[in-house]
N, C-alpha and C positions, 0 to 999 in steps of 0.2 A: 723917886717913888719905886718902891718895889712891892713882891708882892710872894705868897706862900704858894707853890703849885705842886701840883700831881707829873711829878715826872718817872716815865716809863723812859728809862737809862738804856737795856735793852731787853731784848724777850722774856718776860717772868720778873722782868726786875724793877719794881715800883718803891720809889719812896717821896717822901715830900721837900722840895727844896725850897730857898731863898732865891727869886731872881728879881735883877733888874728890870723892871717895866720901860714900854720905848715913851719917851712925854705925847701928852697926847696932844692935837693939832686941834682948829676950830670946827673942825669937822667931827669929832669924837667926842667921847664921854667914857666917864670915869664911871665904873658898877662895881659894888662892891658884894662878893657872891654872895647869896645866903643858904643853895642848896645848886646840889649840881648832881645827875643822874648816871649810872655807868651802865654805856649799851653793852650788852652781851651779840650785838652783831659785828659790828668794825672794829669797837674798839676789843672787844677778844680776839679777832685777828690781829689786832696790832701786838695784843699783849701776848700772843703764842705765836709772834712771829710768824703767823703764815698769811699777812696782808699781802696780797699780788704786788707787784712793783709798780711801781708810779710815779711822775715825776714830783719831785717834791718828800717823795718819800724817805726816812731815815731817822735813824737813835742819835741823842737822846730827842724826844718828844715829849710835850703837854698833850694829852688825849684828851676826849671830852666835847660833848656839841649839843650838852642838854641840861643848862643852869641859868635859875633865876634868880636875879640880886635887884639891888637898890640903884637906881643914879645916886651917885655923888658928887660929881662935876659935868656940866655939860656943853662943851665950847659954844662959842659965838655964833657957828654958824647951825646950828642943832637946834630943833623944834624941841626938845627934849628938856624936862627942869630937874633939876633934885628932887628926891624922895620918889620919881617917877619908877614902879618896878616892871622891869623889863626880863624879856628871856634872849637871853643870847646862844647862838646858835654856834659860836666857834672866834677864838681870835689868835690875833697873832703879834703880839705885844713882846716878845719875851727874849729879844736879841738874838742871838745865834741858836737858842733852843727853839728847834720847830713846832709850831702849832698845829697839831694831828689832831684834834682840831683846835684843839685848843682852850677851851672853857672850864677846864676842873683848877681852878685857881682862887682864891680867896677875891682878889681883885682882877682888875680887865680893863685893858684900854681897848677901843674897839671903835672903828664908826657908827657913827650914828645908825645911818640906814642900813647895819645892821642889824638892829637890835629891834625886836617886837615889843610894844605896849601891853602890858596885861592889866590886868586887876587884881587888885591886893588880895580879895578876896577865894581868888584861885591858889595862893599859897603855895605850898612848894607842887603839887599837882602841875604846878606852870612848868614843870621840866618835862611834861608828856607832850606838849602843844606839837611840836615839830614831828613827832614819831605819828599821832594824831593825823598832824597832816600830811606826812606821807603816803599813810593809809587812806586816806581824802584822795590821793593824788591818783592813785591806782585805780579807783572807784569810779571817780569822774573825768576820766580821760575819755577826748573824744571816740565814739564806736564802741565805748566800754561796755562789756555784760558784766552785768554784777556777780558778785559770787556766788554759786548757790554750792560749793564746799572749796574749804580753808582746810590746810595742810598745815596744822602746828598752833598750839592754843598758848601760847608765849604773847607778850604786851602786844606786839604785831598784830597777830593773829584774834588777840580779842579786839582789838582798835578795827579791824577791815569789819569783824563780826557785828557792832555795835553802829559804826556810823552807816554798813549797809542797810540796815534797821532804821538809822534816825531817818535815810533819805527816802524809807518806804518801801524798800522793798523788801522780799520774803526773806525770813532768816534762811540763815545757810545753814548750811552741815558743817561739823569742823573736826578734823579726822586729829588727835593727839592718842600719840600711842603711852606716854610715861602719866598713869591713872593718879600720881600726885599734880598734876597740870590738869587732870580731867575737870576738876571742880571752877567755880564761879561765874559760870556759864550764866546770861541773862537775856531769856527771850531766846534763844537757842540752842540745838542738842548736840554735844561733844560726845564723839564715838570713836575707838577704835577703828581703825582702817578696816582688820581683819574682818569685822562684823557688819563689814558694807559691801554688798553686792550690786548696790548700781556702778551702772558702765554708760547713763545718759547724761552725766551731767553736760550743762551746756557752758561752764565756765571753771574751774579749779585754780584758786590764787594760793601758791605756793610758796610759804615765810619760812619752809622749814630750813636751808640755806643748805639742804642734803644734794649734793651735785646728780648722786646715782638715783634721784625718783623719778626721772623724765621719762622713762618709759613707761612705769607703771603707772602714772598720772594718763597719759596719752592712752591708754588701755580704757580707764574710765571716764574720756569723754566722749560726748554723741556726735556724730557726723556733722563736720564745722565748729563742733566744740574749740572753745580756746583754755589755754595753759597762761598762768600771768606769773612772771616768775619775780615776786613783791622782794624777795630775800634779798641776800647777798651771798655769791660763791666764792671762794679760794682757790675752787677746782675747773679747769675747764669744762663742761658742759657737752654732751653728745647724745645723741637717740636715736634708735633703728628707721629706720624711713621709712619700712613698707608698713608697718599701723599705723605713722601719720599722715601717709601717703592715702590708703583707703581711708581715712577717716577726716581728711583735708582739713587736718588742723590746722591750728594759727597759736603759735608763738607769741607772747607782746612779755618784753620788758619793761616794770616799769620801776621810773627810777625815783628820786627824794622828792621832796615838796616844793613848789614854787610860791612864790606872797601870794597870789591870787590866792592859794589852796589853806594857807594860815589865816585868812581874815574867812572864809569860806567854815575854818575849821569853828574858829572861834563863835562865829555867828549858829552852829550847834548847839554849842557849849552855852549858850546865853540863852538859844530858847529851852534850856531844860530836855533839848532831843538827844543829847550827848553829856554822857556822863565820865567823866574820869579818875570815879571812884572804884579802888579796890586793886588796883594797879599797882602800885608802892606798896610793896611787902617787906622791905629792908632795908634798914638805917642804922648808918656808921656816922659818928666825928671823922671829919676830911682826916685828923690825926691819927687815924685809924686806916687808913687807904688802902696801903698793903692787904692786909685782912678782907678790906671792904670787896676790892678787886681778883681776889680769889674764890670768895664765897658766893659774887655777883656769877662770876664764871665755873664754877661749879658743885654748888649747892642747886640742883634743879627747883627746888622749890622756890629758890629767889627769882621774881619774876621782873624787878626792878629794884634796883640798890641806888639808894639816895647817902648821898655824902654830903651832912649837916655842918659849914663853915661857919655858921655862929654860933657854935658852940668851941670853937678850935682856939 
């Protein structure tokens, strides 16, 4: 069995290959991809090479950890039937080619328990669930204040915007300085940093994945205010101590989604309090990859690039 994937060879260098698939076990299932998302957070580190070193990490790589396909085989030991469509989060099928994470491929062997049930009716929108719940993850972590301003109007940044909302509480602020990202704002107000003069916020969740804002974020919150830093850096991370010091602030990183946060997310999504519309702005044939992964990473207007494998 093999299968068609998105392999990043090395930094800037994408094309699409042939590899052999590992057989899968009774524990796995066969998914055959029907769209698959490309993040402009990790996986554009991966693809400009400046992902931090990690173990596990290295070229060539399958990238990718946001594609939803069909079952097509589902072993014996799997709750799972054919035709069941699921979102996978990342696999690692592919022999000596590493799976970073893995999921931009036509097909996928994967375990079971990894893959989320969806409904057909959510369609390719089903590659946002995970990013979705991330932003769930940050929001509802124990002690959490919710945001009342968002640093960066990117999918992230509307995803923290909107499910703060579904769970009640006050819209936030959401500070985007590139005025082509200003727009699609629903239920709250996108401003310019420049043209905001509070200094009381009580909470500021930060997707902009800009290392050098720690300071000036810490400037605009209120005594005991917290900083959440939702993003991802490449650069190490530093801040003056004596405005956090008088302002005794609180740091929290928060990191990707756990299952509790995906069935959490979904249960939004079902009562109509979370929407996932307007999110997918650009669609490439996976045969088109190259293209699709330069224009995801720097076209600003593309706000999420969808690579269509049934058309390939």
């Amino acid at each position: 069995m093999d299968t068609i994937a998105v392999v990043l060879k090395q930094p800037q260098h994408v094309e699409l290959s042939r590899l052999a698939l590992t057989a899968p076990t009774a524990d796995d299932v066969v998914v055959d991809v029907a769209w698959s998302g490309v993040s402009t957070g990790t996986e554009r580190l991966l693809w400009s090479g400046r992902m931090p070193a990690f173990p596990g990490m290295g070229y060539p790589l399958v990238p990718g950890y946001e594609s939803v396909g069909e079952v097509v085989e589902a072993g014996s030991a799997t709750d799972l039937q054919p035709g069941q469509m699921v979102f996978v989060p990342g696999a690692k099928c592919f022999g000596e080619v590493r799976g970073l994470f893995g999921a931009s491929a036509s097909r996928l062997v994967v375990p079971a328990k990894r893959v989320v049930p969806l409904d057909q009716q959510l369609g390719e929108r089903g590659i946002l669930i995970a990013l979705a719940a991330t932003a769930y993850h940050a929001i509802a972590a124990r002690h959490a204040t919710p945001p009342d301003c968002i640093v960066g109007h990117g999918v992230l940044g509307r995803l923290l915007a909107r499910i703060s909302i579904a769970l009640g509480n006050p819209p936030p602020v959401v500070w985007e300085k590139n005025p082509i990202r200003s727009g699609g704002a629903v239920g709250y107000e996108v401003i310019d940093p420049e043209a905001d003069q509070r200094r009381d916020y009580k909470s500021i969740y930060d997707v902009s994945g800009d290392p050098k804002l720690l300071d000036s974020l810490i400037c605009r919150i209120a005594s005991t205010g917290e900083i959440v830093l939702a993003g991802f850096y490449s650069e190490p991370l530093s801040f003056a101590f004596p405005p956090a010091f008088m302002r005794e602030a609180r740091i929290r990183i928060a990191a990707e989604w756990q299952p509790a946060d995906i069935g959490a997310t979904k249960a939004l999504i079902d009562s109509g309090k979370l929407s996932l519309d307007g999110l997918i702005t650009h669609h490439q044939e996976a045969a088109s990859a190259p293209d699709a992964y330069r224009i995801a990473f720097e076209d600003p207007a593309c706000l999420k690039m969808v690579l269509n494998w049934r058309l390939s």
